[in-house]
Backbone as numpy.savetxt, mean C-alpha at the origin, in Angstrom:
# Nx Ny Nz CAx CAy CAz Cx Cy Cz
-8.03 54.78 5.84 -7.32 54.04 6.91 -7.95 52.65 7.11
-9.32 52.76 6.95 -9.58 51.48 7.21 -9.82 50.36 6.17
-9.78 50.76 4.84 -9.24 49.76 3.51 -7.84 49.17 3.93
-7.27 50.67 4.35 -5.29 49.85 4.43 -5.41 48.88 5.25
-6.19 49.15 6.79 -6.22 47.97 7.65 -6.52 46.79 6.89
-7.92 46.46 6.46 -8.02 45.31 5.52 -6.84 45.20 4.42
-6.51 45.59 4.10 -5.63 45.12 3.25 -4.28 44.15 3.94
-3.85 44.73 5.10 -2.72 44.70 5.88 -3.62 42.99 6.51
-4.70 43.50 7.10 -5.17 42.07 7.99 -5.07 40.82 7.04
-5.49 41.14 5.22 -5.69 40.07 4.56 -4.17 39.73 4.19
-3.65 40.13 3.98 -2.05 40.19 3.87 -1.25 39.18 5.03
-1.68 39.43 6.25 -1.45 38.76 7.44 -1.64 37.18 7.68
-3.03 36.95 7.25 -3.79 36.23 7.46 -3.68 35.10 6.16
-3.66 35.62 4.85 -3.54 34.74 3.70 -2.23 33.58 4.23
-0.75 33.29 4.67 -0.51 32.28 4.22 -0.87 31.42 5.65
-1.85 32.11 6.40 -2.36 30.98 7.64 -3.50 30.07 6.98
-4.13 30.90 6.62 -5.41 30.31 5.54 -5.31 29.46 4.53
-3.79 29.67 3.84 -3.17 29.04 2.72 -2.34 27.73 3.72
-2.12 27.48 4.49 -1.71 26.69 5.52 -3.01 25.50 6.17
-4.16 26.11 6.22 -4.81 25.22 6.56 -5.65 24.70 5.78
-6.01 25.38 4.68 -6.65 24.86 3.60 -6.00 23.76 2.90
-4.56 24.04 2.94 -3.60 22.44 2.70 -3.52 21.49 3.61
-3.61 21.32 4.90 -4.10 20.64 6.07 -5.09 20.10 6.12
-6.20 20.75 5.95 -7.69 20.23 5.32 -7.73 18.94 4.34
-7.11 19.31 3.14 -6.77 18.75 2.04 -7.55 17.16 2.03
-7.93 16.68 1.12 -8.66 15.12 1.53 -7.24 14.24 0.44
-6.45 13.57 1.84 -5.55 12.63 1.27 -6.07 11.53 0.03
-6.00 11.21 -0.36 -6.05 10.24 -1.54 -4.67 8.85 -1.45
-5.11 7.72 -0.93 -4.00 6.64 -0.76 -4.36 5.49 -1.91
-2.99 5.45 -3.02 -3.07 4.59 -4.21 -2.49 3.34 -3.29
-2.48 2.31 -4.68 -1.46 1.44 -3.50 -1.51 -0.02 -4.95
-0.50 -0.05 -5.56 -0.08 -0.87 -6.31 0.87 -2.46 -6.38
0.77 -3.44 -6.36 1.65 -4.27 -6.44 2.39 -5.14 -7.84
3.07 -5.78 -7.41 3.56 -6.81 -8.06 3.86 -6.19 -9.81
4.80 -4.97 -9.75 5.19 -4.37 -10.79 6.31 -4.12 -11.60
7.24 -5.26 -11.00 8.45 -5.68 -10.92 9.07 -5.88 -12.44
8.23 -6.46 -13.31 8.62 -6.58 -14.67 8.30 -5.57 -15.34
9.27 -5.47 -16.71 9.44 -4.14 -17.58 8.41 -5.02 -18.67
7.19 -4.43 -18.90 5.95 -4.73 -20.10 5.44 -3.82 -20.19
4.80 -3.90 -21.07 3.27 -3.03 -21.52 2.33 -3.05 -20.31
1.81 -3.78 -19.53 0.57 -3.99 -18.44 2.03 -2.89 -17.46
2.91 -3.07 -17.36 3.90 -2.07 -16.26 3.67 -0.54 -16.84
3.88 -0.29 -18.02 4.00 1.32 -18.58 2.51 1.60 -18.50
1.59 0.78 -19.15 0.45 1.22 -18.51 -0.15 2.27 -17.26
0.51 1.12 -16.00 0.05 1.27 -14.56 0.65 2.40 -14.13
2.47 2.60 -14.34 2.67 3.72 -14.54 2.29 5.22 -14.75
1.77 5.18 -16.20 1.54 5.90 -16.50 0.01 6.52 -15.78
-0.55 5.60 -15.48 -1.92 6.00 -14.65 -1.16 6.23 -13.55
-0.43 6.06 -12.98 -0.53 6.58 -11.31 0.16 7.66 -11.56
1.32 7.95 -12.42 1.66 9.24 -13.02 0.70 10.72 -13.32
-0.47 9.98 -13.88 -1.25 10.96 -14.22 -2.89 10.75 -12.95
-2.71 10.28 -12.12 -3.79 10.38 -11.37 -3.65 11.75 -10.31
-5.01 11.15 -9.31 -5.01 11.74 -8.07 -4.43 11.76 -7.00
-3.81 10.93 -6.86 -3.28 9.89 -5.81 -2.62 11.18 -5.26
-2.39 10.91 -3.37 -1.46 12.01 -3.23 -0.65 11.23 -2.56
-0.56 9.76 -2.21 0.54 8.61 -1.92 -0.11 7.35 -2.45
1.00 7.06 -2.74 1.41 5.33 -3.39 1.88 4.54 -2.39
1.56 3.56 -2.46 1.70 2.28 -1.43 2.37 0.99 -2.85
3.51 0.94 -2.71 4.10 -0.57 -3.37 3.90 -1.63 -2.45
3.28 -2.35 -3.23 2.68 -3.75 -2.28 3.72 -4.84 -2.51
4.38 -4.74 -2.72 5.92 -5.61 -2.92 6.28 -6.27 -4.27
6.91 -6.94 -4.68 7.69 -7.61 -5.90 7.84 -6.16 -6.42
9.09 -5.80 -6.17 9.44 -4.46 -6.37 9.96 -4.61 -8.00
10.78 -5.57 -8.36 11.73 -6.29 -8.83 11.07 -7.81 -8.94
11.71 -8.39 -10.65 11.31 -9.48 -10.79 12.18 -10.44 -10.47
13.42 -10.07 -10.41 14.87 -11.05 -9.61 15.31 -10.71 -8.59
14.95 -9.36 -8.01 15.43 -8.90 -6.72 16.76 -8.19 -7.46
17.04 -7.56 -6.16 18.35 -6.76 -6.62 19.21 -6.60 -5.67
20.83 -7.01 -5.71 21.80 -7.32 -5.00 22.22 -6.27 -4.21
22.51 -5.05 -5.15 23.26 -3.94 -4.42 22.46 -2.66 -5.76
23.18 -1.64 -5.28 22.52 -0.30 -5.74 23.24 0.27 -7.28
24.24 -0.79 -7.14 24.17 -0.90 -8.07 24.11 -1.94 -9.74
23.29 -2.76 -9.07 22.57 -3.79 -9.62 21.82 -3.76 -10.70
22.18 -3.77 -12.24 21.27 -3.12 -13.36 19.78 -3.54 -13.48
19.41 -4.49 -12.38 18.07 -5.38 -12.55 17.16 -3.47 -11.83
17.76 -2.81 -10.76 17.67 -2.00 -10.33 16.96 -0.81 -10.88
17.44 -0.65 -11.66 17.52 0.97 -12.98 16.71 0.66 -13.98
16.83 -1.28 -14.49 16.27 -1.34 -15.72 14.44 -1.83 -15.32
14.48 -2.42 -13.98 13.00 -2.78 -13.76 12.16 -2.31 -12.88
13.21 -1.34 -12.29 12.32 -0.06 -11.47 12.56 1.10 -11.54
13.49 1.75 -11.37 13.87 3.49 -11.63 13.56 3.58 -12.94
13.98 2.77 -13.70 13.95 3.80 -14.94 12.34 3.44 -15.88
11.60 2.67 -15.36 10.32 2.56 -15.86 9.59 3.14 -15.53
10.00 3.23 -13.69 9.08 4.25 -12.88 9.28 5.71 -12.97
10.11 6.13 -13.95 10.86 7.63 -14.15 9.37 8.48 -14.11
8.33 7.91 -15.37 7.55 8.77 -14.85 6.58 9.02 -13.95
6.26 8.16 -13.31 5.68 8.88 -11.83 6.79 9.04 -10.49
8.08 8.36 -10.83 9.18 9.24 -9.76 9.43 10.88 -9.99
8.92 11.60 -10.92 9.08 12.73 -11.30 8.04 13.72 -10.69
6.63 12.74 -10.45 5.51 13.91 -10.32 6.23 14.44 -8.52
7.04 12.92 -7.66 7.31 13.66 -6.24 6.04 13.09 -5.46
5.25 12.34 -6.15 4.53 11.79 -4.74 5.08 11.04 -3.88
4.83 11.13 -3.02 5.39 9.76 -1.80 4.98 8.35 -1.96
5.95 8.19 -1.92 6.38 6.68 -2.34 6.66 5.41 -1.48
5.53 4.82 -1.10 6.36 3.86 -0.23 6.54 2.55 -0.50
7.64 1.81 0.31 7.66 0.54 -0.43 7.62 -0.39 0.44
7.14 -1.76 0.20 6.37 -2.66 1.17 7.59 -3.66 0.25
8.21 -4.95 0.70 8.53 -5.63 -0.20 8.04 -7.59 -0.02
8.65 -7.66 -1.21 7.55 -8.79 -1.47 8.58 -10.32 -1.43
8.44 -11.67 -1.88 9.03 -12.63 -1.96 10.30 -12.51 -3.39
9.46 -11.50 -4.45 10.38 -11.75 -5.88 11.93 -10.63 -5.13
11.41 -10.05 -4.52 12.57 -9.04 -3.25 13.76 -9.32 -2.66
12.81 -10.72 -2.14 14.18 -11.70 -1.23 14.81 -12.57 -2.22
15.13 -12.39 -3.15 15.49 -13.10 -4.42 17.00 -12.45 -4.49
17.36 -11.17 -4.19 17.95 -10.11 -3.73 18.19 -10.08 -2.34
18.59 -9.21 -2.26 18.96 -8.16 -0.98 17.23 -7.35 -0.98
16.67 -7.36 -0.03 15.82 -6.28 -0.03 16.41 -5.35 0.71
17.20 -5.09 1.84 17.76 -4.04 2.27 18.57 -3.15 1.21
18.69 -3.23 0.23 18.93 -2.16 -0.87 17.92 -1.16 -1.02
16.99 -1.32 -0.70 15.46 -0.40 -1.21 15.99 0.29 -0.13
16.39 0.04 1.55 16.46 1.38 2.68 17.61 2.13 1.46
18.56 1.97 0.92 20.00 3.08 0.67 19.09 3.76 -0.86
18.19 3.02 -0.93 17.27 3.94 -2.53 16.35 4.74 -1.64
15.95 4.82 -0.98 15.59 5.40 -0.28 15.84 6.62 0.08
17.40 6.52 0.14 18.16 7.72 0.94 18.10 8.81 -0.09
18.79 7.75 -1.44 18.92 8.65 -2.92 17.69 9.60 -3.31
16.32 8.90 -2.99 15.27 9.60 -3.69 14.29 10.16 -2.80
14.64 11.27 -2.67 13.31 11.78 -1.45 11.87 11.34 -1.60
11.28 11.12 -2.32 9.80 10.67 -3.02 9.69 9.60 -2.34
11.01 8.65 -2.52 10.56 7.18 -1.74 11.04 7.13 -0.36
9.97 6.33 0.23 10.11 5.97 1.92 10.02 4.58 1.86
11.32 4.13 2.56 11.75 2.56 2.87 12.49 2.48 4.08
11.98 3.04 5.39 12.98 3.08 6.32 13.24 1.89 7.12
12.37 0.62 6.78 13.10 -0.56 7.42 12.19 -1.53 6.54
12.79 -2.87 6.76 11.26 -3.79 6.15 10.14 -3.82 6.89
10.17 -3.69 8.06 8.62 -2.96 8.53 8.69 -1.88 9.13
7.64 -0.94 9.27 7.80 -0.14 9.96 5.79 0.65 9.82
5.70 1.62 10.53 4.54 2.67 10.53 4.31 4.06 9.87
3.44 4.34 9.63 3.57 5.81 9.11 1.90 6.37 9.38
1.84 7.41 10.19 0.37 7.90 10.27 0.44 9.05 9.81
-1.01 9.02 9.29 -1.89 10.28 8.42 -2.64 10.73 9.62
-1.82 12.05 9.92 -3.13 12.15 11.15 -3.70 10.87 12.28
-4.61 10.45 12.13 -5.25 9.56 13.06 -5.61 7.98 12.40
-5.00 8.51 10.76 -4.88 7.26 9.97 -3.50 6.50 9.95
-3.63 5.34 10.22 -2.48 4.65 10.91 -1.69 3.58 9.86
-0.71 3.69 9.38 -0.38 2.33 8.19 0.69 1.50 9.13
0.35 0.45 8.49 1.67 -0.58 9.25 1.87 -1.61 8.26
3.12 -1.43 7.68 4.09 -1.89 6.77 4.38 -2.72 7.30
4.28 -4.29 6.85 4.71 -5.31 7.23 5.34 -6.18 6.32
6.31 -7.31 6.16 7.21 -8.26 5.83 6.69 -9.45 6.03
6.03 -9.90 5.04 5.09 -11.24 5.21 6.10 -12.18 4.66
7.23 -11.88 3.81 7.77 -13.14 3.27 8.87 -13.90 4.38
9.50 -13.45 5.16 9.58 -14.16 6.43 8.95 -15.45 6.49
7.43 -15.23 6.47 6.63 -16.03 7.39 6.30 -16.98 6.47
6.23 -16.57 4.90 5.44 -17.61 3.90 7.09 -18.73 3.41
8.18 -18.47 3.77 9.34 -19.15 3.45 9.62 -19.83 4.83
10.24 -21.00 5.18 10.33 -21.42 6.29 11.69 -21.42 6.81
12.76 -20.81 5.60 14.47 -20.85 5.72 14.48 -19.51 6.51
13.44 -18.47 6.76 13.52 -17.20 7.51 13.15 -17.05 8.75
12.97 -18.47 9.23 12.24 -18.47 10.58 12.93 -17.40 11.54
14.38 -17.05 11.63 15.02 -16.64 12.75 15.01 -15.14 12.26
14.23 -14.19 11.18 13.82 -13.07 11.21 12.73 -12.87 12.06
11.83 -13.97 11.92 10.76 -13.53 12.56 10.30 -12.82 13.94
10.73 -13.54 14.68 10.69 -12.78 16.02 10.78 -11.47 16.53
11.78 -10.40 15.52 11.91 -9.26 15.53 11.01 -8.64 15.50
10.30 -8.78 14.44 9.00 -8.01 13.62 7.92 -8.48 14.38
7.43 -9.71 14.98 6.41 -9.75 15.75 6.69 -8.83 17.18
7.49 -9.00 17.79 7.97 -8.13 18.94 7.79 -6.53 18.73
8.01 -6.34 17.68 8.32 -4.77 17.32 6.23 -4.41 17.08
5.65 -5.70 16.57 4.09 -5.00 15.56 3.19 -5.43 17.65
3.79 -5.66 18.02 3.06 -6.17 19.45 3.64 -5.04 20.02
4.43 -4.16 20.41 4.90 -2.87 20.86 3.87 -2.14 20.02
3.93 -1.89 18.58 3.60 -0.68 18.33 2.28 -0.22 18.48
1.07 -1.91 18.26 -0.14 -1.88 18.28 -0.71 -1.35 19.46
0.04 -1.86 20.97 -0.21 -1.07 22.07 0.31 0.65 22.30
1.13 0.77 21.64 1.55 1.58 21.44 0.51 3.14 20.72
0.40 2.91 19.84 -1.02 3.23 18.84 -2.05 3.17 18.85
-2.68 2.18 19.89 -4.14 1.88 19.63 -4.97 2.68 20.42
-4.47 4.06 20.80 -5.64 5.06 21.07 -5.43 6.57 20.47
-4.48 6.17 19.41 -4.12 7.29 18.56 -4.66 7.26 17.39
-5.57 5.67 16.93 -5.77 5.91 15.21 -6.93 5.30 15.41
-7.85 5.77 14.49 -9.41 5.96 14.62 -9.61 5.02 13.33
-8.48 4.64 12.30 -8.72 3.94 11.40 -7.33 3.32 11.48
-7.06 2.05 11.04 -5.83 1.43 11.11 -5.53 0.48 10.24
-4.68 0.30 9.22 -4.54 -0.83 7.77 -2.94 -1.11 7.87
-2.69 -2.44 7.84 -1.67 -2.72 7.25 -1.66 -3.10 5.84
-0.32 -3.09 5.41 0.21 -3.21 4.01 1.14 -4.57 3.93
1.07 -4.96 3.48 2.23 -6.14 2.98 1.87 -7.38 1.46
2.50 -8.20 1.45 2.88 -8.70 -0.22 1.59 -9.66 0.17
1.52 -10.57 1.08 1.10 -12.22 1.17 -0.78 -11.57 1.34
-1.69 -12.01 0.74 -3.00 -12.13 1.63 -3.20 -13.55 1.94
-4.29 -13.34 2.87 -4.54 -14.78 3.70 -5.01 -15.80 3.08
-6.09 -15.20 2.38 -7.30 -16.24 1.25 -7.27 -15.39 0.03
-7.48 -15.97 -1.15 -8.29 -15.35 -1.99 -9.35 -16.32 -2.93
-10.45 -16.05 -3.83 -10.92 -16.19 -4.13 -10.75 -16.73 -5.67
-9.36 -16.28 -6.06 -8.80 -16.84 -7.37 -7.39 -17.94 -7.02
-7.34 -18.37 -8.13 -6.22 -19.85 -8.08 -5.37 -19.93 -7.31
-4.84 -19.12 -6.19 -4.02 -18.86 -5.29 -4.90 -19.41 -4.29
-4.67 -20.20 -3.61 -6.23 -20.49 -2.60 -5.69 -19.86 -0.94
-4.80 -20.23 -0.40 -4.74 -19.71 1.15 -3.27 -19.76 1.32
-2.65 -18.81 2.33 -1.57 -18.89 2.66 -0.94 -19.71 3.66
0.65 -20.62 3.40 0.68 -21.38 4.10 0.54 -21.30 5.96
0.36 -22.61 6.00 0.49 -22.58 7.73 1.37 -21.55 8.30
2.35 -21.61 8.56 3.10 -20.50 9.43 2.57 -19.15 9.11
2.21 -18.81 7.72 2.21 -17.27 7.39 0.71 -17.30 8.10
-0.33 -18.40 7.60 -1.34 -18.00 8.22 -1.47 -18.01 9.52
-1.06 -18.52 10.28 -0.85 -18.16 11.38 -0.46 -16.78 12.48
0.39 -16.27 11.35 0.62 -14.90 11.43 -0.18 -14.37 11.23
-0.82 -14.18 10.45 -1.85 -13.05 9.89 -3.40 -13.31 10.77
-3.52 -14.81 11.03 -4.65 -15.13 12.15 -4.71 -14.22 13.19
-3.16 -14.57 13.73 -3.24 -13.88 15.03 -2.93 -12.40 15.34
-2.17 -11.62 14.30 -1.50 -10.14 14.81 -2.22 -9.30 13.48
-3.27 -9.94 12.49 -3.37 -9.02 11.48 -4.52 -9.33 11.80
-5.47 -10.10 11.26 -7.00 -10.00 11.24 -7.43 -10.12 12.71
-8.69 -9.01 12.42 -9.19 -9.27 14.40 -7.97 -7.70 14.80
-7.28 -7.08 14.38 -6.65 -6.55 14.81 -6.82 -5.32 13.93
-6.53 -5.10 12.38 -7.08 -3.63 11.89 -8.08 -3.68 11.30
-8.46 -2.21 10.86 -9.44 -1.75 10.04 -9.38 -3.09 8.45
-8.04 -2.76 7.80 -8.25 -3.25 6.35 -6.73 -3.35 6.17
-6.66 -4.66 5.51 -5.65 -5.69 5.46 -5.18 -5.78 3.70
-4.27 -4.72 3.14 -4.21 -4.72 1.75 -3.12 -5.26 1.39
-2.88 -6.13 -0.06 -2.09 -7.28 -0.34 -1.81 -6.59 -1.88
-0.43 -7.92 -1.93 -0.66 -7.85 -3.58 -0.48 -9.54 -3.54
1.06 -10.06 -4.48 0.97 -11.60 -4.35 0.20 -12.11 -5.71
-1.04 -12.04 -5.11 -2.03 -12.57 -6.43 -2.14 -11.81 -6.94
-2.13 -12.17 -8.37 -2.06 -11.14 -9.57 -3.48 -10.59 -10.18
-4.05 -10.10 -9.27 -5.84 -9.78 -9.51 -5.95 -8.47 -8.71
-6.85 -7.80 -9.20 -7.53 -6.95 -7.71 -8.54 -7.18 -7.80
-8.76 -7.02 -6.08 -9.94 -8.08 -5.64 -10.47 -7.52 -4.40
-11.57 -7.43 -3.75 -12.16 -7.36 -3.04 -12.98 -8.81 -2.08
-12.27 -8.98 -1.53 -11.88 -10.37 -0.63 -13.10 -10.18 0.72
-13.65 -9.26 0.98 -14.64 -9.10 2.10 -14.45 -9.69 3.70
-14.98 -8.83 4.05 -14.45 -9.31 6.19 -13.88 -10.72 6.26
-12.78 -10.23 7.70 -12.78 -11.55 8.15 -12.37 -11.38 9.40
-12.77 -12.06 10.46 -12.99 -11.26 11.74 -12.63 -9.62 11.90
-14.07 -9.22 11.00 -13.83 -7.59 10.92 -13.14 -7.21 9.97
-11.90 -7.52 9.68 -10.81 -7.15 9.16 -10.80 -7.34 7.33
-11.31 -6.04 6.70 -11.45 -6.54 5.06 -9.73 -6.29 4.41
-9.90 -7.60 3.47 -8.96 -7.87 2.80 -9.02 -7.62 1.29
-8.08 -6.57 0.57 -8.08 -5.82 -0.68 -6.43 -6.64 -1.69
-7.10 -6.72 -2.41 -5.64 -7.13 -3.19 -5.58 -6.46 -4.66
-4.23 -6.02 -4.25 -4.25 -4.74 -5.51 -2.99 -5.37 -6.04
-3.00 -5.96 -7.35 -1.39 -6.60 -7.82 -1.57 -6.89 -9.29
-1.77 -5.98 -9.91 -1.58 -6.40 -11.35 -0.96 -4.66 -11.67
0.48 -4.82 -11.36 1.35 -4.25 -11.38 2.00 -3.91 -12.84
2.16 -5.46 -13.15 2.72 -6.14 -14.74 2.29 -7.04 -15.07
2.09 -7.98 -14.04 1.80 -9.40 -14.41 -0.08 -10.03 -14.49
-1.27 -9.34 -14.44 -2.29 -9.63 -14.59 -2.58 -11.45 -14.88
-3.23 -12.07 -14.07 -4.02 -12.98 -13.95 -3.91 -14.20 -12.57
-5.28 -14.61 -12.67 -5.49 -15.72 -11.34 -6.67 -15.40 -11.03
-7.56 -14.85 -11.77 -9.02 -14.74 -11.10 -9.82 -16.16 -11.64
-10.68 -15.96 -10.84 -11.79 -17.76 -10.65 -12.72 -16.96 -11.63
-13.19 -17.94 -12.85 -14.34 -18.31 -13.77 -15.44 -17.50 -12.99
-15.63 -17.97 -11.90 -16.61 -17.00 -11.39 -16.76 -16.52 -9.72
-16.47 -15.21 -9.80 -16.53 -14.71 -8.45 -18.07 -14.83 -7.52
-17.01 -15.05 -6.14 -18.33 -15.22 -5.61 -19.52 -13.87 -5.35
-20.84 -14.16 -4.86 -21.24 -12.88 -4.15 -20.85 -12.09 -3.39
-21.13 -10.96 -3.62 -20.18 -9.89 -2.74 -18.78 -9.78 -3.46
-18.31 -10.52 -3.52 -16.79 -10.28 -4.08 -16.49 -9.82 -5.13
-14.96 -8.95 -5.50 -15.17 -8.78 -6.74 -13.52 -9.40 -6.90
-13.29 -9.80 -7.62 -11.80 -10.64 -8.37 -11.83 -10.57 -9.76
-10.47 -9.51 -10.40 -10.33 -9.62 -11.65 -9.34 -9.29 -12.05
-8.80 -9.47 -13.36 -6.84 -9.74 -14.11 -6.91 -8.60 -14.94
-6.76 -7.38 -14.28 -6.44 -6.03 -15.90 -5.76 -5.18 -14.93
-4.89 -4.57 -15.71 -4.03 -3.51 -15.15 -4.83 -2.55 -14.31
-4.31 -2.02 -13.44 -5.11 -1.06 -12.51 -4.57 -1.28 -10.78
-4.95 -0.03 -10.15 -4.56 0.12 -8.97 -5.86 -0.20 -8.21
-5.69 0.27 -6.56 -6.52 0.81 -5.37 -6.35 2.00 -5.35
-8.02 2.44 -5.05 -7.89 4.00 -4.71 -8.46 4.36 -3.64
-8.21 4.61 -2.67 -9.35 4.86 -1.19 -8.90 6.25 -0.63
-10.13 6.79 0.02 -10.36 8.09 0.49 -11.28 7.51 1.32
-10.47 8.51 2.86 -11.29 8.64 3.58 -11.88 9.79 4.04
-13.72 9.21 3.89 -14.77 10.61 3.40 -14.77 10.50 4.94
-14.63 10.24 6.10 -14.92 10.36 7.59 -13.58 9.82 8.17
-13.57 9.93 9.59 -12.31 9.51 10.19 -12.27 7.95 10.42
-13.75 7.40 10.33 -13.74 5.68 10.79 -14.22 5.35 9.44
-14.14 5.95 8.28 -14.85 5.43 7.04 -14.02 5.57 5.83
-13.70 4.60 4.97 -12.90 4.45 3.74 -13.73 4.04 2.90
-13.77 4.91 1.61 -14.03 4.98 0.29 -13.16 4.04 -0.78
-13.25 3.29 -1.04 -11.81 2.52 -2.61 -12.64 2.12 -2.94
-12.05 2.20 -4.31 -12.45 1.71 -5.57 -11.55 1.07 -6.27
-11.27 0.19 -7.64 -10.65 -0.09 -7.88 -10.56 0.26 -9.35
-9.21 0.81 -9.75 -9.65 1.71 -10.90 -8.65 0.85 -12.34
-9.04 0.98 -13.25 -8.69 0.60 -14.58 -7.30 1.64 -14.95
-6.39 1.00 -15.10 -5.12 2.41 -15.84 -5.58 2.37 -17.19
-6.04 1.64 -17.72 -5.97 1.85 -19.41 -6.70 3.05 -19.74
-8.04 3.07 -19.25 -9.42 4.02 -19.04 -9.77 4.77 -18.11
-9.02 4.55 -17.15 -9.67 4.93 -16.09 -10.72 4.61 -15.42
-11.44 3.98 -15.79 -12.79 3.54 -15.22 -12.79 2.95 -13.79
-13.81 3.33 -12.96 -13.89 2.72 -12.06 -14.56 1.25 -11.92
-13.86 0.01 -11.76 -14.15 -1.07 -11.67 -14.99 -1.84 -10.47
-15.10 -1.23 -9.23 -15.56 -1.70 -8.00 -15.66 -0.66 -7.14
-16.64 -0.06 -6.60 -15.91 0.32 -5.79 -17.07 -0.05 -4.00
-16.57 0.36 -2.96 -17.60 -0.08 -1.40 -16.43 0.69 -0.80
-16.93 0.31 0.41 -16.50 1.50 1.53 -16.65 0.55 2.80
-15.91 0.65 3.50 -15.52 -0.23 4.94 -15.34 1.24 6.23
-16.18 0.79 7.62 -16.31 1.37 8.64 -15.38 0.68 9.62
-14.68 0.97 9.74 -13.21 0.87 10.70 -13.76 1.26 12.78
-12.81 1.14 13.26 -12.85 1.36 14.76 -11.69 1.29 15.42
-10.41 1.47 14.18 -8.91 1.55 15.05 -8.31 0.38 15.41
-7.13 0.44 16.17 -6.84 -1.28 16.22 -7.26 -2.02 17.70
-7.11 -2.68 17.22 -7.97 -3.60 18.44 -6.69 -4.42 19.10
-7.03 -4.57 20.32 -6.09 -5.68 20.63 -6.79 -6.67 21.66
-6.55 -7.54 21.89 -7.20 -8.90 22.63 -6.80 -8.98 23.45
């Protein structure tokens, strides 16, 4: 009688156990840009995030190298679905941030691809998504770096000034995502006035870690009021790193993603990893404190 009990209790108990042991689970956040063209440096990157760890992908924008009109637009199928076939297959989550080569197009086509492919999440050009107490905020920088978009803007600042109050005693770590970074350290030198301005005031000083694509390097860009800046964008197109990086920094042109794990709730792990080899190219760790507001 009392084996059957155990048997019956473990019976009971297994898919609660099997429930939280997947809950437990240590997320893994990739996060790729500027992959828009069909090459060799693209099937590459592919194929590594296909075959990695990753348990979400972050598209850092230039989804597309001409943008794409409507859904059914062959620039569509031939420079993203159907290159990305194989890591749209493994079913990781997919999200998409979009970039300037975007607005070249319609970027509101990516929300109705969206609908089509459960894997991918595009539910507005900006928007949020939290991991638990880890907080993302998807943002639309090309607005701000074009000056013919001025009369988008207002929306999206209104909406990231709601949500930050909104949020800022719910996330213990907090990163936005978007295409533009502020500075970098390779031939791209700073973003213009208006955009920087944006990013002065509602991005840095405000999260944990500020990840880009744009420049075609990944790079490790280091604090700036608090706020570290990562640029992950050699998607397809690899190069723009400086002859020589500074101290501390790391800036360089080869295929490869971001990889970060967070080993604590205020602490992120990335590295920056090689698709050809795999190798890990960089890697440090940034101590967060949630978002801040002034």
């Amino acid at each position: 009688m009392k084996f059957l009990k155990v048997i019956i209790l473990s019976l009971f108990l297994f898919p609660l156990n099997h429930i939280l042991s997947k809950e437990s689970e240590e997320l893994i956040f990739c996060f790729v840009g500027d992959a828009g063209e069909v090459n060799p440096t693209q099937a590459k990157v592919v194929k590594a995030l296909a075959n990695s760890d990753c348990s979400v992908v972050w598209h850092l924008g230039d989804i597309t190298q001409l943008g794409v009109q409507s859904m059914d637009d062959p620039e569509l199928q031939e420079s993203f679905l159907k290159p990305f076939k194989p890591f749209l297959e493994t079913e990781i989550p997919f999200y998409l941030t979009i970039g300037n080569h975007d607005y070249k197009g319609d970027p509101n086509v990516y929300l109705e691809v969206a609908k089509d492919y459960p894997s991918i999440h595009h539910p507005s050009n900006f928007y949020t998504k939290n991991f638990g107490k880890l907080c993302f905020f998807a943002l639309d920088t090309t607005i701000f770096d074009k000056l013919y978009y001025f009369y988008k803007r207002g929306s999206q600042i209104r909406w990231l000034k709601k949500e930050v109050e909104r949020l800022k005693g719910q996330c213990d770590f907090a990163i936005a995502v978007a295409h533009h970074p502020l500075f970098s350290s390779g031939d791209r030198d700073r973003a213009n006035p208006q955009l920087a301005i944006f990013l002065e005031k509602y991005v840095f000083g405000t999260f944990d870690i500020y990840i880009t694509g744009h420049n075609h390097v990944l790079a490790d860009e280091g604090d700036h009021k608090n706020t570290l800046q990562l640029i992950s964008a050699t998607g397809a197109l690899p190069g723009g790193s400086p002859q020589e990086t500074e101290l501390g920094k790391f800036n360089i042109e080869t295929p490869g993603y971001l990889r970060l794990v967070m080993s604590q709730p205020t602490v992120a792990n990335y590295e920056f990893i090689d698709a050809e080899n795999k190798d890990i190219l960089w890697s440090n760790k940034k101590t967060g404190s949630g978002l801040r507001t002034r």
